[in-house]
N, CA, C and O atoms as a GROMACS GRO file, in nm:
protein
  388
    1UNK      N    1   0.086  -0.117   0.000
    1UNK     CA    2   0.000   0.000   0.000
    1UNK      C    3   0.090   0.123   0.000
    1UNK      O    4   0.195   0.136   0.063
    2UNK      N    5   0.025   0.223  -0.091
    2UNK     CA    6   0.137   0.344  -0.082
    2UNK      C    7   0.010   0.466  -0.119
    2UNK      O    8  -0.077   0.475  -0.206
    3UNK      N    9   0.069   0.577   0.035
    3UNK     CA   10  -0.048   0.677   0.014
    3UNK      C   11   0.021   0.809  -0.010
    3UNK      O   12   0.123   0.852   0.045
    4UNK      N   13  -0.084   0.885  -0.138
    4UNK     CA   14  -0.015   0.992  -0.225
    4UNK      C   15  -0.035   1.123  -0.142
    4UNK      O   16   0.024   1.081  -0.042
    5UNK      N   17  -0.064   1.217  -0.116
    5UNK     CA   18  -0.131   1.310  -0.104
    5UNK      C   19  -0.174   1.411  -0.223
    5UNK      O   20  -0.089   1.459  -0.298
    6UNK      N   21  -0.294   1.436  -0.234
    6UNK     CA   22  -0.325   1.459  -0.362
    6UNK      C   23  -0.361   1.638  -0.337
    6UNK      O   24  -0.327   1.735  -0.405
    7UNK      N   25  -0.418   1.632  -0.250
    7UNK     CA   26  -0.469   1.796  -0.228
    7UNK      C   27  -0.476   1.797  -0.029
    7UNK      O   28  -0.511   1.713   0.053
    8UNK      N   29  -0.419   1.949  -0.018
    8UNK     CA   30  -0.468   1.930   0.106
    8UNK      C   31  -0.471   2.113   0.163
    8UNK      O   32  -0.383   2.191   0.128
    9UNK      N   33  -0.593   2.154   0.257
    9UNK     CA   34  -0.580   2.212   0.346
    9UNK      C   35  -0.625   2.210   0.449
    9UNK      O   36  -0.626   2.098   0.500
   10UNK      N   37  -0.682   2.320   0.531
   10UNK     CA   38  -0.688   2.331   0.612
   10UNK      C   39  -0.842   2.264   0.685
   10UNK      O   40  -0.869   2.249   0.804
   11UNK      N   41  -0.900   2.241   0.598
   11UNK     CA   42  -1.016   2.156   0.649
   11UNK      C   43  -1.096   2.052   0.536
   11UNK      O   44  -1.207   1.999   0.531
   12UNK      N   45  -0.965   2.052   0.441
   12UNK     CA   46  -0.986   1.918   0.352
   12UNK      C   47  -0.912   1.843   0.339
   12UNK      O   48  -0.800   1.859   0.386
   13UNK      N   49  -0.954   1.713   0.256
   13UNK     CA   50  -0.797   1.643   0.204
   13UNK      C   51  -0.829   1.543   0.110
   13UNK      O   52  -0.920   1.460   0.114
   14UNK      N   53  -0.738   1.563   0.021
   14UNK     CA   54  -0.775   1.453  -0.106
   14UNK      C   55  -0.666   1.345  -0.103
   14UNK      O   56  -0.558   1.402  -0.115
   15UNK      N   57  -0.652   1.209  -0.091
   15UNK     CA   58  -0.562   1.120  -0.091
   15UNK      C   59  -0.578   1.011  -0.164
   15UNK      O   60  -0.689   0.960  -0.175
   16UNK      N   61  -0.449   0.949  -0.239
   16UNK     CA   62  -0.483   0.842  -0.354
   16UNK      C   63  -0.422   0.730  -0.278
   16UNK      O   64  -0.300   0.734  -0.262
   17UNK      N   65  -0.512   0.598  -0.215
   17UNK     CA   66  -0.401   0.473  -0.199
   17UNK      C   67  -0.411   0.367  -0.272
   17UNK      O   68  -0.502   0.285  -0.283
   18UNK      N   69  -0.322   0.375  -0.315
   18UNK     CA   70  -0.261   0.249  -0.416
   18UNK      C   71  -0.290   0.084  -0.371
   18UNK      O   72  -0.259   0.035  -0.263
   19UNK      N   73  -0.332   0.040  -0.443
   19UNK     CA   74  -0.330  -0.086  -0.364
   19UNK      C   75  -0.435  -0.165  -0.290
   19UNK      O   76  -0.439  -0.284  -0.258
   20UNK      N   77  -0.525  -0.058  -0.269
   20UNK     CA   78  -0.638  -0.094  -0.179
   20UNK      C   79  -0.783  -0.073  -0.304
   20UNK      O   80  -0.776  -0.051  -0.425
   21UNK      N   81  -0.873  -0.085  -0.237
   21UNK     CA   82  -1.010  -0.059  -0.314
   21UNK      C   83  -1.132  -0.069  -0.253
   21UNK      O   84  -1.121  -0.059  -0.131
   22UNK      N   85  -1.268  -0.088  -0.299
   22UNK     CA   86  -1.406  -0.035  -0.242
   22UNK      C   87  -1.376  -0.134  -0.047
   22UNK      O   88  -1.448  -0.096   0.045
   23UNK      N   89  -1.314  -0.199  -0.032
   23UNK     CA   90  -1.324  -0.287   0.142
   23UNK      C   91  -1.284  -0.167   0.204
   23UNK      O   92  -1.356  -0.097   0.276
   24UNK      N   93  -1.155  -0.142   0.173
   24UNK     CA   94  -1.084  -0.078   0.272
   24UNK      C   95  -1.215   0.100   0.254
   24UNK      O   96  -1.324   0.123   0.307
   25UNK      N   97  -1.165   0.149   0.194
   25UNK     CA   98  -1.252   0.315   0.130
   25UNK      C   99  -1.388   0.340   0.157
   25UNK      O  100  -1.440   0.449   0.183
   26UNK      N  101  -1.462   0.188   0.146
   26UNK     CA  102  -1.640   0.218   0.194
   26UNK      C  103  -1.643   0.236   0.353
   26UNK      O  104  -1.717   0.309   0.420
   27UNK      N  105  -1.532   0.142   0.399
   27UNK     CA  106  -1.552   0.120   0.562
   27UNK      C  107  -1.505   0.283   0.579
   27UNK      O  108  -1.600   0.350   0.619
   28UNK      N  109  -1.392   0.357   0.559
   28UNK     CA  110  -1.346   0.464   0.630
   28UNK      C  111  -1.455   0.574   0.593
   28UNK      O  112  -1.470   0.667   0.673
   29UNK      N  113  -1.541   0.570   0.466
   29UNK     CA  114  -1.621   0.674   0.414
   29UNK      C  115  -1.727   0.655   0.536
   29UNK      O  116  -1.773   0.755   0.590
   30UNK      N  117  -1.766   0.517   0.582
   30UNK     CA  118  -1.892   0.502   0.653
   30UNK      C  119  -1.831   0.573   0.758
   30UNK      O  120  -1.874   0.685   0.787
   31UNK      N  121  -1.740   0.525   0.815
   31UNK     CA  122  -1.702   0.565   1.001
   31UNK      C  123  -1.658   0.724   0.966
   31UNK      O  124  -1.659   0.798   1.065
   32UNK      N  125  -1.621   0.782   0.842
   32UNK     CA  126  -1.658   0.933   0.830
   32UNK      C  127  -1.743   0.968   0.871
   32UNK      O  128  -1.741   1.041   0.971
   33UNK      N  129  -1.863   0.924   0.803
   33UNK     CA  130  -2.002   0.985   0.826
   33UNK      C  131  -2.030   1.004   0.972
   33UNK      O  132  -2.078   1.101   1.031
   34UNK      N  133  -1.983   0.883   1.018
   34UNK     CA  134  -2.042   0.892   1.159
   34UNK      C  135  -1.936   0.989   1.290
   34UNK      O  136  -1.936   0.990   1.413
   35UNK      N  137  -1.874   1.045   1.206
   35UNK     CA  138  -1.776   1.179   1.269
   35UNK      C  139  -1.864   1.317   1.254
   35UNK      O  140  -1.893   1.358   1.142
   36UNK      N  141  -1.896   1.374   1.355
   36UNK     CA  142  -1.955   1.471   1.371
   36UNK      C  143  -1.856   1.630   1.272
   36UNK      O  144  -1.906   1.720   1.204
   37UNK      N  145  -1.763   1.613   1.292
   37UNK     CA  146  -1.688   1.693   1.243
   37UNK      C  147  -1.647   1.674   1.091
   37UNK      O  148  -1.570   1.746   1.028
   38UNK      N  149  -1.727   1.544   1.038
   38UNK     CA  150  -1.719   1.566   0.901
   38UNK      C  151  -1.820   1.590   0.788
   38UNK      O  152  -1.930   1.534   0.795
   39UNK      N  153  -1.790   1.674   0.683
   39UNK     CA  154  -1.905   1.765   0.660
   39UNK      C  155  -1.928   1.658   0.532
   39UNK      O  156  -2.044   1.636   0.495
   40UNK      N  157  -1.786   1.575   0.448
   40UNK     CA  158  -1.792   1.573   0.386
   40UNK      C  159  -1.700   1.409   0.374
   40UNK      O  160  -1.590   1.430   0.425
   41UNK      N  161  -1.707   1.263   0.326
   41UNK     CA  162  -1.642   1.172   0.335
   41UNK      C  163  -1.669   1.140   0.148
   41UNK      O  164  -1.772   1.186   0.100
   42UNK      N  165  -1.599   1.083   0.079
   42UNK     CA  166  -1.628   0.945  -0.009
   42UNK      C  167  -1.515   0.907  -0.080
   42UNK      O  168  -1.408   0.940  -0.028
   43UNK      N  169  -1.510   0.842  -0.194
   43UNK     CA  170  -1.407   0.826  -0.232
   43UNK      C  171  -1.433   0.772  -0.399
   43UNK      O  172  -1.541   0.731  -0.441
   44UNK      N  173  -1.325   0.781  -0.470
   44UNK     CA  174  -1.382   0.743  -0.645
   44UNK      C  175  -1.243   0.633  -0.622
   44UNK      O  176  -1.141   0.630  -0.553
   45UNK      N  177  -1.314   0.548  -0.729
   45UNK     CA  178  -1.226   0.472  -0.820
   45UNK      C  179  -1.230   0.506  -0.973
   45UNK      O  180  -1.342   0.496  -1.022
   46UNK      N  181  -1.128   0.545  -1.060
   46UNK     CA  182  -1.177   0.573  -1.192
   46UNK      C  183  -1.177   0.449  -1.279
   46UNK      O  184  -1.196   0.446  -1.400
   47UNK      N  185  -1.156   0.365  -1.211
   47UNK     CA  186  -1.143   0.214  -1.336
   47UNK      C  187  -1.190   0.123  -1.206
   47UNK      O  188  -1.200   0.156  -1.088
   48UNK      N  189  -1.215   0.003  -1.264
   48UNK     CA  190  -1.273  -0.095  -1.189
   48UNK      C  191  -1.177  -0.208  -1.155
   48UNK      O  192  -1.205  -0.294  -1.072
   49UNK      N  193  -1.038  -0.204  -1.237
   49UNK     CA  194  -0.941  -0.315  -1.258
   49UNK      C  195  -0.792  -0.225  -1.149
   49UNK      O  196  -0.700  -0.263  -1.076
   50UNK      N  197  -0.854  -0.075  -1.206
   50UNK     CA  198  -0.734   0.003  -1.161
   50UNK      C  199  -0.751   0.027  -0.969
   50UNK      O  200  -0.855   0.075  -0.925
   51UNK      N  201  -0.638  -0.014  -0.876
   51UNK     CA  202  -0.690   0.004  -0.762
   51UNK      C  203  -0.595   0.106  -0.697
   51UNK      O  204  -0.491   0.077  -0.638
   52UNK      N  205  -0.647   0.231  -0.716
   52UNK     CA  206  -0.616   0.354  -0.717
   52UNK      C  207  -0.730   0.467  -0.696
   52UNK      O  208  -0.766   0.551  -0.779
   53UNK      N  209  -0.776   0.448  -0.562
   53UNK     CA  210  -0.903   0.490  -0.488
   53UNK      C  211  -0.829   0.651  -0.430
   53UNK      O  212  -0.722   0.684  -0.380
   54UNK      N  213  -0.916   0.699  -0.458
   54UNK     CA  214  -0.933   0.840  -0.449
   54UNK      C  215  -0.981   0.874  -0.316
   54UNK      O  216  -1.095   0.826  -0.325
   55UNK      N  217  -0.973   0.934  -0.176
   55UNK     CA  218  -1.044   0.937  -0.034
   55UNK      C  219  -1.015   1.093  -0.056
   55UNK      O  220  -0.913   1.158  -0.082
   56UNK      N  221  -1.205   1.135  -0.027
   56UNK     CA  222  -1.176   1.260  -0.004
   56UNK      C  223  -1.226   1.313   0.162
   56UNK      O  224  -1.327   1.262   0.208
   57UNK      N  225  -1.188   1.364   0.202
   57UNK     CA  226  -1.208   1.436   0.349
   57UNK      C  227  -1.243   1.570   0.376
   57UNK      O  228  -1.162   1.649   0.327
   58UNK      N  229  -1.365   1.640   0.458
   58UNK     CA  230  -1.388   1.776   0.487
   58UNK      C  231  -1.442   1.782   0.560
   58UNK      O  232  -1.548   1.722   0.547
   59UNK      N  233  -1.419   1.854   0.691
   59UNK     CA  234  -1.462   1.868   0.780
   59UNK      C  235  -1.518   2.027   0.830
   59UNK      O  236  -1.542   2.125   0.760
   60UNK      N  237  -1.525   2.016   0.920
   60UNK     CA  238  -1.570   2.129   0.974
   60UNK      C  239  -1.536   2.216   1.055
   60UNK      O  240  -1.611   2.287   1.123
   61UNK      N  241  -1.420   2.214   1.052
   61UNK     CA  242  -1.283   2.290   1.134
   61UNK      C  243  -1.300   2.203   1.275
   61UNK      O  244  -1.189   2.152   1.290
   62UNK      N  245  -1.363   2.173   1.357
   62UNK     CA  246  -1.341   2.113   1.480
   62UNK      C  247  -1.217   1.982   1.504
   62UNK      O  248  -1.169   1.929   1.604
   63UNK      N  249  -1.198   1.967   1.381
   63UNK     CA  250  -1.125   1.883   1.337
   63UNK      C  251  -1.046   1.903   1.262
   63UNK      O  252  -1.093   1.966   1.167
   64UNK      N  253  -0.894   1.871   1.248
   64UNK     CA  254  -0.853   1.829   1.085
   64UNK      C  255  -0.900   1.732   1.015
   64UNK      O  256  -0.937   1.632   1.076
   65UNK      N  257  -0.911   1.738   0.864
   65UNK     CA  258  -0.944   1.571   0.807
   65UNK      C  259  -0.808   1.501   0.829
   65UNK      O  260  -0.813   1.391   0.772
   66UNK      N  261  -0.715   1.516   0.876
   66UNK     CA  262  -0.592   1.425   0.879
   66UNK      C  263  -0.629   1.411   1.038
   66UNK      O  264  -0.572   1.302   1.051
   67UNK      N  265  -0.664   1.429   1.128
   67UNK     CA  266  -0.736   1.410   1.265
   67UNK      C  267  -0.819   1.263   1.209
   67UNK      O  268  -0.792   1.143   1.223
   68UNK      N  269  -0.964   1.357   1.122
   68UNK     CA  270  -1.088   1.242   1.141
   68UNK      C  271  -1.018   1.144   1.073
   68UNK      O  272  -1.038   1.036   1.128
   69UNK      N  273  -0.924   1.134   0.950
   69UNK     CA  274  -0.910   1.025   0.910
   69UNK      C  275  -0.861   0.948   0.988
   69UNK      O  276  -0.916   0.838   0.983
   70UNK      N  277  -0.734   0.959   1.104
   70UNK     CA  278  -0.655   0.918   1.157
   70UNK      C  279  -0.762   0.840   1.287
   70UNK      O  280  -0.758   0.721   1.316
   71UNK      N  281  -0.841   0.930   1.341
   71UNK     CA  282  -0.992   0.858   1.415
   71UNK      C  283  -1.041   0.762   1.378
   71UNK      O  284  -1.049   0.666   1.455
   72UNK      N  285  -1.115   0.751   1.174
   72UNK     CA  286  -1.168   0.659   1.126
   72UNK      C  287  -1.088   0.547   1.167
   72UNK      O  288  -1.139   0.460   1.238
   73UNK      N  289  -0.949   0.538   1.125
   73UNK     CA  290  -0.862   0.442   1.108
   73UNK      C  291  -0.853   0.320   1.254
   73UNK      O  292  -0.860   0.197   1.251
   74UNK      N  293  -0.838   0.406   1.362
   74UNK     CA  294  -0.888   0.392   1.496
   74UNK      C  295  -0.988   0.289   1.523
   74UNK      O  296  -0.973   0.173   1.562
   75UNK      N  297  -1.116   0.372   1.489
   75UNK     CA  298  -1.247   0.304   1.493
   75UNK      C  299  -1.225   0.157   1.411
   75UNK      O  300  -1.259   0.045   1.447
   76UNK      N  301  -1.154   0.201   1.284
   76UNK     CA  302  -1.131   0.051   1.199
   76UNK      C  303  -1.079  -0.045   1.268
   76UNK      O  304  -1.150  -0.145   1.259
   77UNK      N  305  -0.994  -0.061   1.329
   77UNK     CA  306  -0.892  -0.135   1.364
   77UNK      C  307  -0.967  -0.175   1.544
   77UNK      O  308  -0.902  -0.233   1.632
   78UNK      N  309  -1.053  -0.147   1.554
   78UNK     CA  310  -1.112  -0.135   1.659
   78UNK      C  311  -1.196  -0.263   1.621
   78UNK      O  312  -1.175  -0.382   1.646
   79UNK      N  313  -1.273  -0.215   1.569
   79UNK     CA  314  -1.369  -0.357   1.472
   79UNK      C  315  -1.319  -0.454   1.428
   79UNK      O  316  -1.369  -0.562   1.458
   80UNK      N  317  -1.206  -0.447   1.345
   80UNK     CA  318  -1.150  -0.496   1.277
   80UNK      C  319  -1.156  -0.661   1.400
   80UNK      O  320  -1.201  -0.775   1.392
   81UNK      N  321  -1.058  -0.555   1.532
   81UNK     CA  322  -1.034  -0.666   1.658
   81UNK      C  323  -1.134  -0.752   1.675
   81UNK      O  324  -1.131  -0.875   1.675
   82UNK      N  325  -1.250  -0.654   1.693
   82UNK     CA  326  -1.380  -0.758   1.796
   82UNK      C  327  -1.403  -0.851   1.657
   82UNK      O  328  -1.435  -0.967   1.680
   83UNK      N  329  -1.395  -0.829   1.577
   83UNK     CA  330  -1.471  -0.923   1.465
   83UNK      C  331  -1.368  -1.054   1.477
   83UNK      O  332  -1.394  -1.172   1.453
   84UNK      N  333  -1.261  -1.004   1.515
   84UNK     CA  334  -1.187  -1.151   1.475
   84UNK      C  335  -1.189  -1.227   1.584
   84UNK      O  336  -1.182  -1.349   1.574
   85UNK      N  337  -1.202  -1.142   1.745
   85UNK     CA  338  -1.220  -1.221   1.869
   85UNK      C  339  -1.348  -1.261   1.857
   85UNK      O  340  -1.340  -1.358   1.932
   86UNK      N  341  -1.473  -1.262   1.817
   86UNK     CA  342  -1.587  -1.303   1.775
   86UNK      C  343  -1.570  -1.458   1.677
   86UNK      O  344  -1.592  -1.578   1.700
   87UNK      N  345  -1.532  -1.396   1.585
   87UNK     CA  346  -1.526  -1.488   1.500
   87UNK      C  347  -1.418  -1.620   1.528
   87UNK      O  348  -1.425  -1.728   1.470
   88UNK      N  349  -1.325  -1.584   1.623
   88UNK     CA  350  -1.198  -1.710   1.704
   88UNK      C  351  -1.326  -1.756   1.803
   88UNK      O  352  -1.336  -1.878   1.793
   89UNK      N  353  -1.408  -1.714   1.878
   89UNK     CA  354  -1.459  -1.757   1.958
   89UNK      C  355  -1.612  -1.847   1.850
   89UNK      O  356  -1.635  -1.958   1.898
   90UNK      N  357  -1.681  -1.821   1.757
   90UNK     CA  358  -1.776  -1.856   1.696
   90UNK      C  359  -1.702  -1.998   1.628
   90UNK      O  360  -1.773  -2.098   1.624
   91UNK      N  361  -1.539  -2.011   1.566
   91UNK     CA  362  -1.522  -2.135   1.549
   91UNK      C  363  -1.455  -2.223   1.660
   91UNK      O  364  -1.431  -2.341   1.636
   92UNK      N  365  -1.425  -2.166   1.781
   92UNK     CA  366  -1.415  -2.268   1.900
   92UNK      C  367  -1.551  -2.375   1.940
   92UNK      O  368  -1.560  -2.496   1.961
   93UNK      N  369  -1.665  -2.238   1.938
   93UNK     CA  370  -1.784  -2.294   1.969
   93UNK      C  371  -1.847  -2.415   1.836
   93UNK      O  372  -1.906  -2.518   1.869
   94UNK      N  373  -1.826  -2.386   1.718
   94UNK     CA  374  -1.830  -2.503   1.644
   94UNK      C  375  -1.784  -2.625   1.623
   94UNK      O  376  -1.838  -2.732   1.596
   95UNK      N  377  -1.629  -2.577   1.646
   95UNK     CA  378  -1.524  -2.710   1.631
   95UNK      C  379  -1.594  -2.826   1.752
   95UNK      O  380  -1.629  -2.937   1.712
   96UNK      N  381  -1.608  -2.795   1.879
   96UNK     CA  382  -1.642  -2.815   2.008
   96UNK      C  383  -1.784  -2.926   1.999
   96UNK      O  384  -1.803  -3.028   2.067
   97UNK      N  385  -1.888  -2.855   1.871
   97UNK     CA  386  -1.986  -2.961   1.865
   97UNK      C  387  -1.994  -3.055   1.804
   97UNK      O  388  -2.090  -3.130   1.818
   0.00000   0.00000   0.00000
């Protein structure tokens, strides 16, 4: 994964990461939304083969978008955890029957 910076100020930010596509970009656009301080989350792909996703960020000054993104990322990796301690514990409980 390699991240560009494409545009940035003071209460936006445009970033290209290489490598990734709609998994990684829908999850951070959603946990945008759910940031009070962001006015503005989504992200483009211009090709469907090409995985070179576009994340755009705007907030609302209470924040930087290099803040909320760095939050989203947070929240990700947060989930990311319980899903897998869930899911270690959902095939213990199977193997078991």
């Amino acid at each position: 994964m390699e991240i560009k910076v494409i545009n940035k100020d003071e209460n936006s930010l445009e970033i290209q990461i290489l490598g990734e596509g709609h998994t990684l970009c829908t999850n951070l656009k959603q946990i945008l939304f759910d940031d009070s301080s962001t006015v503005f989350a989504g992200y483009m792909i211009k090709h469907p083969l090409m995985a070179e996703p576009r994340v755009y960020v705007k907030t609302n000054g209470t924040k930087t978008p290099k803040q909320a993104l760095m939050d989203a990322c947070k929240v990700l990796i947060e989930r990311t955890d319980k899903f897998k301690e869930k899911f270690d514990e959902a095939i213990s409980e199977f193997g078991s029957k």
